[in-house]
ROTORMAR-550629 format. One line per field, with one value per residue (C-alpha): residue number from 1; residue in three letters; chain; x, y, z. Coordinates in steps of 0.5 Angstrom, whole numbers, plus 500, padded with zeros to 3 digits. Layout:
! ROTORMAR-550629
i: [NUM; ...]
aa: [ala; ...]
ch: [A; ...]
X: [X; ...]
Y: [Y; ...]
Z: [Z; ...]
END
This chain:
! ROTORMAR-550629
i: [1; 2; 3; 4; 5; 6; 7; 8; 9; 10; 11; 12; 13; 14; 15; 16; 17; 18; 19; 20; 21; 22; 23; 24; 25; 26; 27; 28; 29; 30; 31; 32; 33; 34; 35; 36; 37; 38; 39; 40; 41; 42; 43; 44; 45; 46; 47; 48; 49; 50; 51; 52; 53; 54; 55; 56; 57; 58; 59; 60; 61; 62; 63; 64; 65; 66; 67; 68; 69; 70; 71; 72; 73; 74; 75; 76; 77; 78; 79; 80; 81; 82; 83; 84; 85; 86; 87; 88; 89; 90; 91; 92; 93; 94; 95; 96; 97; 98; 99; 100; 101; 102; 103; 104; 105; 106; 107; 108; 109; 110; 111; 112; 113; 114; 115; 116; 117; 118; 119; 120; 121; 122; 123; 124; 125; 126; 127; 128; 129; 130; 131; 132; 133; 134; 135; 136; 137; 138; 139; 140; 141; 142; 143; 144; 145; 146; 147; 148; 149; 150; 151; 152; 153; 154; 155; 156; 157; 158; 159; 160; 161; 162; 163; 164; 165; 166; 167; 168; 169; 170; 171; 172; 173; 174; 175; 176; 177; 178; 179; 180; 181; 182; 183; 184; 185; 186; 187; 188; 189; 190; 191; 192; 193; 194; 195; 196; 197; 198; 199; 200; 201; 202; 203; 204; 205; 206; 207; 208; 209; 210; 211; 212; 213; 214; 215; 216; 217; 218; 219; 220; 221; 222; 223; 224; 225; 226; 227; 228; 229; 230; 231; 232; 233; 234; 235; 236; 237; 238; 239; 240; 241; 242; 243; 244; 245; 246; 247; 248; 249; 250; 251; 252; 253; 254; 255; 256; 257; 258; 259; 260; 261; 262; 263; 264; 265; 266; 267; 268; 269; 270; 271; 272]
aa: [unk; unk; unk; unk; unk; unk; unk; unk; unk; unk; unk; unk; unk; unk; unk; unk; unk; unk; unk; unk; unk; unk; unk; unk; unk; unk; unk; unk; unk; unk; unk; unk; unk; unk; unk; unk; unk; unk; unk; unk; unk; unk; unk; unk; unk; unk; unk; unk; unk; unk; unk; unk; unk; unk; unk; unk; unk; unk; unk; unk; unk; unk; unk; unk; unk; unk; unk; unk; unk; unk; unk; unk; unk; unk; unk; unk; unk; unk; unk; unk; unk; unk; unk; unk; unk; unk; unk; unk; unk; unk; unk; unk; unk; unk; unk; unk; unk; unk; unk; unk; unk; unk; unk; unk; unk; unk; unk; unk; unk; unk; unk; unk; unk; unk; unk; unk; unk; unk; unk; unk; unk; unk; unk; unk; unk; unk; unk; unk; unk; unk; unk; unk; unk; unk; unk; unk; unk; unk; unk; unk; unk; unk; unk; unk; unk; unk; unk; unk; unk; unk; unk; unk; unk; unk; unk; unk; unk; unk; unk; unk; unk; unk; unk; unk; unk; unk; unk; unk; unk; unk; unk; unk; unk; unk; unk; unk; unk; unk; unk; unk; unk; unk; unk; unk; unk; unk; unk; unk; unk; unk; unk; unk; unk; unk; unk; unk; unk; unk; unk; unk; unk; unk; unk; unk; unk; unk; unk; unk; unk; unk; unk; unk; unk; unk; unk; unk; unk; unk; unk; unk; unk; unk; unk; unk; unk; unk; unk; unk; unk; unk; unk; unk; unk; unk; unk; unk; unk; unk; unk; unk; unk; unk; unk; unk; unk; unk; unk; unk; unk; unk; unk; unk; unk; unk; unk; unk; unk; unk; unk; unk; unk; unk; unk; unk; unk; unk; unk; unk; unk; unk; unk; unk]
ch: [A; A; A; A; A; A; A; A; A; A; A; A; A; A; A; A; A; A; A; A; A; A; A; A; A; A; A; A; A; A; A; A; A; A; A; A; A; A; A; A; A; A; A; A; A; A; A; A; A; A; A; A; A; A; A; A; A; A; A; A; A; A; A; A; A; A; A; A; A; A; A; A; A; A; A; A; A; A; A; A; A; A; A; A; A; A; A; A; A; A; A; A; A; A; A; A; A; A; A; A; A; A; A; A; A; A; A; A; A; A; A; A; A; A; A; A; A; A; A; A; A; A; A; A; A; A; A; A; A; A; A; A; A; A; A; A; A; A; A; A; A; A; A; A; A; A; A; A; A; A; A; A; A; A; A; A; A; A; A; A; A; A; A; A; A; A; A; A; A; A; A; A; A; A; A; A; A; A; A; A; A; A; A; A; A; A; A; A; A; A; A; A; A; A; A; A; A; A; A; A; A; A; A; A; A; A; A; A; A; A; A; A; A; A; A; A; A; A; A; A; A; A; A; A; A; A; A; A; A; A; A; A; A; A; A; A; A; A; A; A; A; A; A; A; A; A; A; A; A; A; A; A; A; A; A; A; A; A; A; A; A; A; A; A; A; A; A; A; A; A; A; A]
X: [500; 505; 508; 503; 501; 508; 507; 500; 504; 509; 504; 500; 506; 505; 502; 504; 498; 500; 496; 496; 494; 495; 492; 496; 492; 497; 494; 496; 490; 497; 500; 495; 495; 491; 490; 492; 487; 486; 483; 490; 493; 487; 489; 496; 498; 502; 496; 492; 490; 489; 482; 483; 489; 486; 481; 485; 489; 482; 480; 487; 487; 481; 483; 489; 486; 481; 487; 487; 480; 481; 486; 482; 476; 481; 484; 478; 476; 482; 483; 478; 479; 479; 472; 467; 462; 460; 466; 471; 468; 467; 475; 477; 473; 477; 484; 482; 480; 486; 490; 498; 503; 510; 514; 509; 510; 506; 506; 504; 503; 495; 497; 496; 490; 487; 484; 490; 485; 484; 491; 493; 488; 488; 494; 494; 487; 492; 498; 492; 489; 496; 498; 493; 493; 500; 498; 492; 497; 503; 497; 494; 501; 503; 496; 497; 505; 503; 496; 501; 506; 501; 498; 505; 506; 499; 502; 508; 504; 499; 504; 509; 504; 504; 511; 514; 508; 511; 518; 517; 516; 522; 527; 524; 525; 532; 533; 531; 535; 541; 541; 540; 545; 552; 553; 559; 560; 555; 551; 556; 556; 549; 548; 553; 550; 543; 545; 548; 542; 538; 542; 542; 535; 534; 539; 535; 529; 531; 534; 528; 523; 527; 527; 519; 519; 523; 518; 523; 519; 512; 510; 509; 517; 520; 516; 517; 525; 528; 523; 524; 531; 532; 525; 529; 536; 530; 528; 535; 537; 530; 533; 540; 538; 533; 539; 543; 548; 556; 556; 558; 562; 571; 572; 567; 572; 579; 577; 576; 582; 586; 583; 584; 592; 592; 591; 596; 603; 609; 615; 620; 628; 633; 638; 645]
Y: [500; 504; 503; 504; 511; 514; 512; 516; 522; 522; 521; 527; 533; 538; 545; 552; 557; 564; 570; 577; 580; 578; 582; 581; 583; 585; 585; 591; 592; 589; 597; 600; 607; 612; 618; 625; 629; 636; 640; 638; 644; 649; 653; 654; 661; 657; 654; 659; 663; 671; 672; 666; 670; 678; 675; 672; 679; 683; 678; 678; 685; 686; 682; 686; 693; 690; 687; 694; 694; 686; 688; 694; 689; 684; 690; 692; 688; 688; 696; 701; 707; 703; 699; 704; 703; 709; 707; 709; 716; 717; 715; 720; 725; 724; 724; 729; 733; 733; 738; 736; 741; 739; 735; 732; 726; 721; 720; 713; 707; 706; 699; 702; 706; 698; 696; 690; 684; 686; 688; 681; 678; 685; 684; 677; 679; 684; 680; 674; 680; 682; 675; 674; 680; 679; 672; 675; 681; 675; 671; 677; 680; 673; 672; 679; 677; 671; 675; 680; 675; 671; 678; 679; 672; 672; 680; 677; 671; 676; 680; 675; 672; 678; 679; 673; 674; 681; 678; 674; 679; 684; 679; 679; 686; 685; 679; 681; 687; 684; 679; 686; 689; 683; 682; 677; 672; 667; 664; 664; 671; 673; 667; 669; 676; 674; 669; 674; 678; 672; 671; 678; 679; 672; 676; 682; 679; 673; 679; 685; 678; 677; 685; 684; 678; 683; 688; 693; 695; 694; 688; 690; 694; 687; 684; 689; 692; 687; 689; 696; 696; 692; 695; 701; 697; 694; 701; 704; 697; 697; 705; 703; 697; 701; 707; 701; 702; 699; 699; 691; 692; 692; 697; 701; 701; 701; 708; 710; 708; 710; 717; 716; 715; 721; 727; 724; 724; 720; 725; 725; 723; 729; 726; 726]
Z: [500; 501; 495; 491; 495; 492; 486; 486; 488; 483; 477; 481; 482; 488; 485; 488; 490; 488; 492; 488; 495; 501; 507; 514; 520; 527; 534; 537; 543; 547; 546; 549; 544; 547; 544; 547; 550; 546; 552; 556; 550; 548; 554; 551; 548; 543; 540; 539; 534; 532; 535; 541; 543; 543; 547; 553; 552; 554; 558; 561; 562; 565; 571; 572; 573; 577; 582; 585; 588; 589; 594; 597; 599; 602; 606; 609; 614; 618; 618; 620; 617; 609; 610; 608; 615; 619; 624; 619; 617; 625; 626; 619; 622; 629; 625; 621; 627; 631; 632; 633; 633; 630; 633; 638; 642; 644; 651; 652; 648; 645; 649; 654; 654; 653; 661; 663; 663; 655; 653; 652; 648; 644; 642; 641; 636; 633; 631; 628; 624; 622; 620; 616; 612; 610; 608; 603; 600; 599; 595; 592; 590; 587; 583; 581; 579; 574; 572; 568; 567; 563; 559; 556; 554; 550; 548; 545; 541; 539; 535; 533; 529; 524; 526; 523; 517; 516; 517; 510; 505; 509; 508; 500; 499; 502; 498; 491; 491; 493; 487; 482; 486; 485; 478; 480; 484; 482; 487; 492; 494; 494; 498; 503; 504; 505; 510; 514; 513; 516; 522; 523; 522; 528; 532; 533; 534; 539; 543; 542; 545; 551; 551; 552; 557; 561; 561; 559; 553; 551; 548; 541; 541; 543; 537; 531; 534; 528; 523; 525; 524; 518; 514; 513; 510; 505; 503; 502; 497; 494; 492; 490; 485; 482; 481; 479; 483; 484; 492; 492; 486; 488; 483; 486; 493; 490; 486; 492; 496; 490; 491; 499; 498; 492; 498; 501; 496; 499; 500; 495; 498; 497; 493; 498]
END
């Protein structure tokens, strides 16, 4: 039988199935992806648009001018005479009232006046109010601090937006010009001065933005300091290509040093 069952197989070969497409399917429930939350960043200045952007900033800004009566409010209730009550007009009207000559000197402490079964706990009641105080001024200057630290951050993304955009166009005005002016040199030498107008261009801008974050200068004079300054450079070379000046050319330099070294003859040596 066994015989018999080799020679059926070799009088039927073996056939090969070939498959034009052949799909895989990879089980990756094992990683676990997830994707990120989208809400964890729409509060980012960095991903925020013109319009999300100006509006943070009036927000922001509101918040800020508020924080003076914010205070006054917190201060009130631990000083009289701030708190707007019957009581504080009857103290100012007091103050106000007394009449003391200069160079007068109290003669006693106010802790005195107090009856001595009170005075500790007065002076125990005033050192808690005055403790708490500070405790609401420190959080309150804190909150004030980063409120403001926040509306300069929005104000440098706002105004970098158009910065940057207005950027594009500057080194374009400064580019077309400088490939009109350098007629020699092939490729290299333009390439070389509008790289150089580059870095000098991310130089200042990088140093008006640190300027800015500093508070030194408003928001906008940080931003637009390297337009600012390189917007005039792009009007002067719009203005010599168009009068097809010579200033990149070496002729131009070497007439100039020959006119230089003409004022100034060498003296001729007397002959012994």
């Amino acid at each position: 039988e066994g015989y018999e069952h080799n020679t059926h197989a070799a009088n039927y070969p073996q056939t090969r199935m070939h498959f034009a497409k052949w799909d895989k399917a990879f089980d990756l429930s094992a990683f676990n992806f997830t994707r990120t939350n989208q809400d964890l960043f729409k509060n980012a200045y960095q991903m925020m648009d013109v319009k999300q952007l100006y509006e943070a900033i009036d927000s922001l800004g509101k918040t800020n001018r508020a924080a003076g009566n914010t205070i006054a409010s917190y201060i009130a209730p631990y000083i009289t005479i701030a708190n707007g009550t019957k009581e504080a007009a009857a103290v100012s009207r007091k103050i106000d009232s007394a009449k003391i000559g200069p160079g007068a000197t109290y003669k006693t402490s106010f802790a005195e006046l107090v009856p001595a079964d009170k005075r500790v706990t007065l002076l125990q009641s005033t050192a808690n109010n005055l403790r708490n105080l500070k405790a609401l001024m420190n959080n309150n200057t804190l909150m004030d601090k980063l409120g403001r630290e926040n509306f300069l951050k929005f104000s440098i993304e706002f105004h970098r937006k158009f910065a940057l955009s207005f950027a594009c166009l500057l080194l374009f005005l400064i580019g077309a010009p400088l490939g009109a002016i350098i007629r020699k040199g092939g490729l290299g030498l333009p390439l070389v001065f509008a790289v150089a107008f580059f870095i000098t261009f991310h130089i200042l801008n990088i140093t008006g933005e640190k300027i800015a974050k500093t508070a030194s200068v408003p928001a906008w004079a940080g931003m637009w300091m390297s337009t600012a300054i390189l917007f005039p450079v792009a009007i002067w070379l719009i203005v010599t290509a168009r009068n097809d000046s010579q200033i990149f050319t070496k002729e131009l330099y070497l007439r100039g040093w020959r006119a230089i070294k003409s004022l100034f003859p060498k003296k001729q040596q007397a002959i012994v």
